[in-house]
Backbone as XML, in Angstrom:
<?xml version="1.0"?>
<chain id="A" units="angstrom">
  <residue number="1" name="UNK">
    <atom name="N" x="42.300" y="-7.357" z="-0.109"/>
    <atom name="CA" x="41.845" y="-8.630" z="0.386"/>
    <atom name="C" x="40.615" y="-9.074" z="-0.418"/>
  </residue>
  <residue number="2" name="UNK">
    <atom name="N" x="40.562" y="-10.373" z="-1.088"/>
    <atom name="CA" x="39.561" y="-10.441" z="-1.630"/>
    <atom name="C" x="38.325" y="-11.070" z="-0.945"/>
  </residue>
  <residue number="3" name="UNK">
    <atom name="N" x="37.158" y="-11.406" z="-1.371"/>
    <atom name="CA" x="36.126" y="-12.003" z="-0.311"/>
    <atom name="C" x="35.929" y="-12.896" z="-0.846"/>
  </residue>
  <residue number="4" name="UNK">
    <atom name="N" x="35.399" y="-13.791" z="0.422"/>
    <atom name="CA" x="35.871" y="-15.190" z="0.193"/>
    <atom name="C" x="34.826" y="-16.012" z="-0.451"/>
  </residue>
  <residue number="5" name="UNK">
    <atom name="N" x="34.909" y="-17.115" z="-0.585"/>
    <atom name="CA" x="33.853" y="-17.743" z="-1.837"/>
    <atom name="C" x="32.880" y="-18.051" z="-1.007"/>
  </residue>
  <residue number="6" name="UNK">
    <atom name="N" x="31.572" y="-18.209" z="-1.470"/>
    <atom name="CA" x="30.401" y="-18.871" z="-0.470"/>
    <atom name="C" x="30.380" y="-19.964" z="-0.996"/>
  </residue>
  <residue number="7" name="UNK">
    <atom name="N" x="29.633" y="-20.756" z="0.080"/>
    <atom name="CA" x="29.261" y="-22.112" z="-0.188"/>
    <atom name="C" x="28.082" y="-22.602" z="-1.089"/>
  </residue>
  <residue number="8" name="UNK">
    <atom name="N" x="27.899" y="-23.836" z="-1.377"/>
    <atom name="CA" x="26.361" y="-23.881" z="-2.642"/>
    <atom name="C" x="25.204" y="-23.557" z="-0.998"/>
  </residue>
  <residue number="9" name="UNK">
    <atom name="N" x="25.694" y="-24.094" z="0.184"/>
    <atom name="CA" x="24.443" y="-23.561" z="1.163"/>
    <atom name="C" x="24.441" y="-22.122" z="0.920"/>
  </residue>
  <residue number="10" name="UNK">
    <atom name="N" x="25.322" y="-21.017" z="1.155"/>
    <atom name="CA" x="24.799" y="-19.714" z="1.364"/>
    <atom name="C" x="24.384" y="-19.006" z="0.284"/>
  </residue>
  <residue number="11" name="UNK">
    <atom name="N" x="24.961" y="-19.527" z="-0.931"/>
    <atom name="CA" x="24.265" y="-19.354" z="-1.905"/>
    <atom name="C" x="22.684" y="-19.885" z="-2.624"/>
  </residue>
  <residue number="12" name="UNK">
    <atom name="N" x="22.782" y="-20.598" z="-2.056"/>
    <atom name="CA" x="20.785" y="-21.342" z="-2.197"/>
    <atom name="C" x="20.584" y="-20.575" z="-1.020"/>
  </residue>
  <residue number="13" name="UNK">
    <atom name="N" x="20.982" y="-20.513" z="0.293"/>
    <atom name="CA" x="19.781" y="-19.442" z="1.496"/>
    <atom name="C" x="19.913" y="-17.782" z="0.445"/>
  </residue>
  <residue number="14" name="UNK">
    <atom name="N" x="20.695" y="-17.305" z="0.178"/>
    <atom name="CA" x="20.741" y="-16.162" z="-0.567"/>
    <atom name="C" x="19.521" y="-16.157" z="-0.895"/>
  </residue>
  <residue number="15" name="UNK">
    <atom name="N" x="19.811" y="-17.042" z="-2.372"/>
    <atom name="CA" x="18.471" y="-17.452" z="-3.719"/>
    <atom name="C" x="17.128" y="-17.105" z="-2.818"/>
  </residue>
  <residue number="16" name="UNK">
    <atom name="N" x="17.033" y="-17.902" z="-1.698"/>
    <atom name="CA" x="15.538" y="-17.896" z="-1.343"/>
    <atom name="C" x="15.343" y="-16.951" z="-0.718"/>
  </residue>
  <residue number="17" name="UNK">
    <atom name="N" x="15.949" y="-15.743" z="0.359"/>
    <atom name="CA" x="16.048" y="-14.905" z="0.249"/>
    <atom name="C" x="15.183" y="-13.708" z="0.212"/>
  </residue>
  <residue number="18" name="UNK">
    <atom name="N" x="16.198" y="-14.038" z="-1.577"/>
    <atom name="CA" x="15.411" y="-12.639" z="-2.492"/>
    <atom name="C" x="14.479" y="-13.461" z="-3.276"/>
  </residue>
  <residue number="19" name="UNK">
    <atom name="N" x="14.079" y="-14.362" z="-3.617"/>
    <atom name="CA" x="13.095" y="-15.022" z="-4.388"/>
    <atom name="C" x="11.448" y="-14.518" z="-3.305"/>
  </residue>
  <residue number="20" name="UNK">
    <atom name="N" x="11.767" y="-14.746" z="-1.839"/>
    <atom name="CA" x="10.733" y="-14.386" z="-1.181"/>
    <atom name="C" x="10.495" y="-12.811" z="-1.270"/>
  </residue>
  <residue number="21" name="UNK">
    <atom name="N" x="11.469" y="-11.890" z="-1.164"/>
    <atom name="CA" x="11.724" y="-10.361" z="-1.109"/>
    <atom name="C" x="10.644" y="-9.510" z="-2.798"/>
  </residue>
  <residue number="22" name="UNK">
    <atom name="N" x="11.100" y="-10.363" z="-3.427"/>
    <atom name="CA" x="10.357" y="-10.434" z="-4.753"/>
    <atom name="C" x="9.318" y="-10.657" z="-4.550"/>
  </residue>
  <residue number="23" name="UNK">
    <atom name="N" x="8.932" y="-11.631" z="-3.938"/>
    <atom name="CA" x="7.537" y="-12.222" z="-4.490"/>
    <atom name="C" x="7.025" y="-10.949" z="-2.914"/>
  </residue>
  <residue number="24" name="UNK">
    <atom name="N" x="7.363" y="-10.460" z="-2.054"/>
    <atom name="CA" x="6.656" y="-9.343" z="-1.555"/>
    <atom name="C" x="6.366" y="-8.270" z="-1.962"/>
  </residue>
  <residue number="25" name="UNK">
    <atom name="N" x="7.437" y="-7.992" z="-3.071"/>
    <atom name="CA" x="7.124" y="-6.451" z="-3.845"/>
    <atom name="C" x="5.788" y="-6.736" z="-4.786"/>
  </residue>
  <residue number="26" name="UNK">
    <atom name="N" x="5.683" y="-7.918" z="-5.449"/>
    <atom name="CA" x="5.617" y="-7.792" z="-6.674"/>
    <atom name="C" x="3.797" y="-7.806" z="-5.950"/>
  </residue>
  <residue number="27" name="UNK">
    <atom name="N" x="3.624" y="-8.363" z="-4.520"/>
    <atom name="CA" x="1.941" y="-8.204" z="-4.079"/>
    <atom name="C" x="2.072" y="-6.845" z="-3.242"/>
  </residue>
  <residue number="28" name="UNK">
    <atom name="N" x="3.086" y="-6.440" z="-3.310"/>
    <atom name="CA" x="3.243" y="-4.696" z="-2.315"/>
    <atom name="C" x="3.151" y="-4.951" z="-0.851"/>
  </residue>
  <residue number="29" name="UNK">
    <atom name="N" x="3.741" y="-6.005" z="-0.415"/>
    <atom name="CA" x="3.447" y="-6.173" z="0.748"/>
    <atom name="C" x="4.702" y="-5.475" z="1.620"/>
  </residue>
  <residue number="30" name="UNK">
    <atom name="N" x="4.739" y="-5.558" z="2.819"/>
    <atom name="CA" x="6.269" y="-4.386" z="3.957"/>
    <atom name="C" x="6.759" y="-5.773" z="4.668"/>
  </residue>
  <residue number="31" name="UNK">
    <atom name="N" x="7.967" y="-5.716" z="4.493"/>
    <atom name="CA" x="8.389" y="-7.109" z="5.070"/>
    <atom name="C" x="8.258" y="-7.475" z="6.229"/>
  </residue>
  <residue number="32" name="UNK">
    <atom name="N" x="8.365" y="-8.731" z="6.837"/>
    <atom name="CA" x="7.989" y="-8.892" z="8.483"/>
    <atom name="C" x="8.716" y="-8.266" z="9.260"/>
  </residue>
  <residue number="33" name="UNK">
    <atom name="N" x="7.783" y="-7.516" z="9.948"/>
    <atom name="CA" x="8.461" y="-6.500" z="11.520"/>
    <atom name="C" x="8.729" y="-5.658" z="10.999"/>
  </residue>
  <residue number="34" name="UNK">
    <atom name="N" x="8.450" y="-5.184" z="9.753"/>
    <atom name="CA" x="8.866" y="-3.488" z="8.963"/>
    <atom name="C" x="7.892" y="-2.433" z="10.031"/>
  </residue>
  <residue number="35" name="UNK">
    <atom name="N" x="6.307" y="-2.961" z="10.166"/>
    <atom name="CA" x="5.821" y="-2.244" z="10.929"/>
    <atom name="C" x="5.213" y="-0.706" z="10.550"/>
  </residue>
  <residue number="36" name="UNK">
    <atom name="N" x="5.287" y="-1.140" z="9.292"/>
    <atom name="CA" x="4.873" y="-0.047" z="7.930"/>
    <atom name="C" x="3.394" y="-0.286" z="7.769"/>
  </residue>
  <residue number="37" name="UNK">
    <atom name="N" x="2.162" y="0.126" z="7.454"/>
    <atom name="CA" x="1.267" y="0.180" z="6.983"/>
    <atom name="C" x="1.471" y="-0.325" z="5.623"/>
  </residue>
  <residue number="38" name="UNK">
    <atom name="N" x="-0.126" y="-1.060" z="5.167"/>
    <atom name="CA" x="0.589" y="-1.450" z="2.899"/>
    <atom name="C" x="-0.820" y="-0.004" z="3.005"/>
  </residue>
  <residue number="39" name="UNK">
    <atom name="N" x="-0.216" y="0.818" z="1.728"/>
    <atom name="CA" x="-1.024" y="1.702" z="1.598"/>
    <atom name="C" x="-2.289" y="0.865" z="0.769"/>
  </residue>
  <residue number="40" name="UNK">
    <atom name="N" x="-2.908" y="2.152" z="1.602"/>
    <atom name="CA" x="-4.907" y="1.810" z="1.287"/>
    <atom name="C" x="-5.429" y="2.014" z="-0.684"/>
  </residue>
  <residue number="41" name="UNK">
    <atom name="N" x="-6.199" y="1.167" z="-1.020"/>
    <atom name="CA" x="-6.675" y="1.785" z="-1.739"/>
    <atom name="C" x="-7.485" y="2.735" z="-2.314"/>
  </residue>
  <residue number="42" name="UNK">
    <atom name="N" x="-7.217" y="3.226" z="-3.481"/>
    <atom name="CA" x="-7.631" y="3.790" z="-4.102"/>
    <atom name="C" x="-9.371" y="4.022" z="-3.472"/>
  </residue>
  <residue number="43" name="UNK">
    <atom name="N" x="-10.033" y="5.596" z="-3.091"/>
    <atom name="CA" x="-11.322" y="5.517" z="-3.138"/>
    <atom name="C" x="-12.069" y="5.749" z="-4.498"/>
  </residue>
  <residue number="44" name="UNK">
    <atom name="N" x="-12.999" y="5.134" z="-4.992"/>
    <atom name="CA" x="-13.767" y="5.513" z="-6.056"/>
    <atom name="C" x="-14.986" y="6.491" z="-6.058"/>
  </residue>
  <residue number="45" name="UNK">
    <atom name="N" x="-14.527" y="8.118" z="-7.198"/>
    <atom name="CA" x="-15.779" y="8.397" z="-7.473"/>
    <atom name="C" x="-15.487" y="9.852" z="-5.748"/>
  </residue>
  <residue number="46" name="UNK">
    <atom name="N" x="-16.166" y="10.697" z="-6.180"/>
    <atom name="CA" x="-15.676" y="12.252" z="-4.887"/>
    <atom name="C" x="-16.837" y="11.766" z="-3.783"/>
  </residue>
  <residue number="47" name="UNK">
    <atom name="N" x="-16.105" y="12.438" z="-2.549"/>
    <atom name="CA" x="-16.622" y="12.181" z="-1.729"/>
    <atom name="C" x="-16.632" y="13.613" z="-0.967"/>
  </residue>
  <residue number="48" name="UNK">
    <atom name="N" x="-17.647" y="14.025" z="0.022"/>
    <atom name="CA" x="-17.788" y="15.148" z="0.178"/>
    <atom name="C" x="-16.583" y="15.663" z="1.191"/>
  </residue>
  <residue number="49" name="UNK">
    <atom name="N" x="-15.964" y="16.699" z="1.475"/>
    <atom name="CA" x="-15.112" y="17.340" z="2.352"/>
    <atom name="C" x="-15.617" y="17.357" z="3.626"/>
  </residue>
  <residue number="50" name="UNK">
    <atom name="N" x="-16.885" y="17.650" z="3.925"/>
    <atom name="CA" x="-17.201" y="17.709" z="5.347"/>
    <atom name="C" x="-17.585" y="16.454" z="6.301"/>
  </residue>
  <residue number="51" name="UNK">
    <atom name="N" x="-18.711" y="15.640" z="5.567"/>
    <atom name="CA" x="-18.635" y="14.115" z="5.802"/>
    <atom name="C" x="-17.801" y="13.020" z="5.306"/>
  </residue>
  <residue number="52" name="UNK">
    <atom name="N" x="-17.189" y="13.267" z="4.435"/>
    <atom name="CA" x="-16.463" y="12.315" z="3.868"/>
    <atom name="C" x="-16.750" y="10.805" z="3.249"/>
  </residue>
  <residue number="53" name="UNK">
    <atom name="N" x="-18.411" y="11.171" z="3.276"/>
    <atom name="CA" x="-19.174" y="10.050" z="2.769"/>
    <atom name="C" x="-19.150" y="9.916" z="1.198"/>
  </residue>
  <residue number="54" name="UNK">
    <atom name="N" x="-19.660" y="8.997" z="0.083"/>
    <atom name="CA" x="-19.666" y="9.413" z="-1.091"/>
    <atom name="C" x="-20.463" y="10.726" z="-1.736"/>
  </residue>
  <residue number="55" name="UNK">
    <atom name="N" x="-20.247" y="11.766" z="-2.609"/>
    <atom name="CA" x="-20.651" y="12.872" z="-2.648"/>
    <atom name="C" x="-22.043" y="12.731" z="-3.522"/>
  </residue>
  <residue number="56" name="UNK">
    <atom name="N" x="-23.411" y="12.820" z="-2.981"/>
    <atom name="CA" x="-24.963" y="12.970" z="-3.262"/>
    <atom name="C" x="-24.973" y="13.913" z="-3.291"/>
  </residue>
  <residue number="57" name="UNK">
    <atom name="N" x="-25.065" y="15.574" z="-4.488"/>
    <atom name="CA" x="-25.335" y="16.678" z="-4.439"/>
    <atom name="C" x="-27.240" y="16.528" z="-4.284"/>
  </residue>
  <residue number="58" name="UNK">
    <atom name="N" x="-27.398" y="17.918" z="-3.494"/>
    <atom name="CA" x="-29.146" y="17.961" z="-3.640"/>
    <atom name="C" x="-28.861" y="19.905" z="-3.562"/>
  </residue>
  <residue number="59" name="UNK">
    <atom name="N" x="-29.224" y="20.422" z="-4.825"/>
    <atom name="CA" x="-29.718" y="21.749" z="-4.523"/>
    <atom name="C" x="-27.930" y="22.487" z="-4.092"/>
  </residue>
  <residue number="60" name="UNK">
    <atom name="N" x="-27.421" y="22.208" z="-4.582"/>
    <atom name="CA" x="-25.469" y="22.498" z="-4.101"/>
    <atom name="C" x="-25.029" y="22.210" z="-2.854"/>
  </residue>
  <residue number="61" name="UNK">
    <atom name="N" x="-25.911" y="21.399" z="-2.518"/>
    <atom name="CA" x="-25.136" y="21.038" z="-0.801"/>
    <atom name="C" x="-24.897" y="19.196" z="-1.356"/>
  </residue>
  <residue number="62" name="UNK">
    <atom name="N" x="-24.139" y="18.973" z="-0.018"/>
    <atom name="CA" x="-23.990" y="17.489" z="-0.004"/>
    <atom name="C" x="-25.479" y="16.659" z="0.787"/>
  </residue>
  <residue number="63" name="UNK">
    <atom name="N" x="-26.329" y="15.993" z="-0.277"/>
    <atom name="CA" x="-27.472" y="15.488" z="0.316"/>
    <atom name="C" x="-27.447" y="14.952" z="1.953"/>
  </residue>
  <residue number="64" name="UNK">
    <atom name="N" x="-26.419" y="14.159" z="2.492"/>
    <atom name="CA" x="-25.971" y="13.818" z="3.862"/>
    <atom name="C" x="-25.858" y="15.113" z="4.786"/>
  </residue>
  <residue number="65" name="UNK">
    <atom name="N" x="-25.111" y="15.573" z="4.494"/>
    <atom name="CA" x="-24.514" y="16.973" z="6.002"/>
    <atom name="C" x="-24.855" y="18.412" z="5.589"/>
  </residue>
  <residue number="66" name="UNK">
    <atom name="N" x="-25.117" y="18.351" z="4.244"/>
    <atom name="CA" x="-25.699" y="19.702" z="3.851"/>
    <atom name="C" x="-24.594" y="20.762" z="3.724"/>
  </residue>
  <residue number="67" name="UNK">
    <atom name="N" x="-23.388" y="20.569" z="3.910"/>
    <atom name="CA" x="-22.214" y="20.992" z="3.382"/>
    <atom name="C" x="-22.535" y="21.619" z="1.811"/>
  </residue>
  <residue number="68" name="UNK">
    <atom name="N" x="-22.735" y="23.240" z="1.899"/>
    <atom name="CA" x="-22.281" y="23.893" z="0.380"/>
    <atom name="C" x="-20.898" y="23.359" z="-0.757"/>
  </residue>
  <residue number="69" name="UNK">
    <atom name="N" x="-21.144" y="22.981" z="-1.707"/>
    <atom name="CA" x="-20.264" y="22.521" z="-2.158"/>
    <atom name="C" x="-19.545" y="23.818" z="-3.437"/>
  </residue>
  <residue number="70" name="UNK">
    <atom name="N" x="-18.088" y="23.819" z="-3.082"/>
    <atom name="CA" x="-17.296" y="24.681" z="-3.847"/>
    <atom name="C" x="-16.893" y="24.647" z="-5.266"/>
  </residue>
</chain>
């Protein structure tokens, strides 16, 4: 059985579509009602393990919490 022809309507709703589906990847966005988180960026530069603040060494600890650093 073959499938049947679309119309120029379902073919232009198609088009727009994926023209919108595109233009979500291409800013990384999760489509509506995906209900996905967009992952976080990137942090810059180490941050300490115990506070998790940016990493200030003083004397081998982390200047903030005083966490020995490994």
């Amino acid at each position: 059985m073959a499938p049947r022809a679309l119309s120029l309507r379902e073919v232009v709703e198609r088009l727009r579509i994926l023209e919108e589906r595109v233009a979500r990847l291409e800013v990384k966005r999760a489509p509506p009602g995906d209900g996905r988180a967009a992952s976080a960026p990137a942090r810059a530069g180490p941050r300490c393990e115990g506070c998790g603040l940016p990493l200030r060494k003083r004397r081998g600890r982390c200047a903030e919490c005083g966490r020995p650093l490994v």
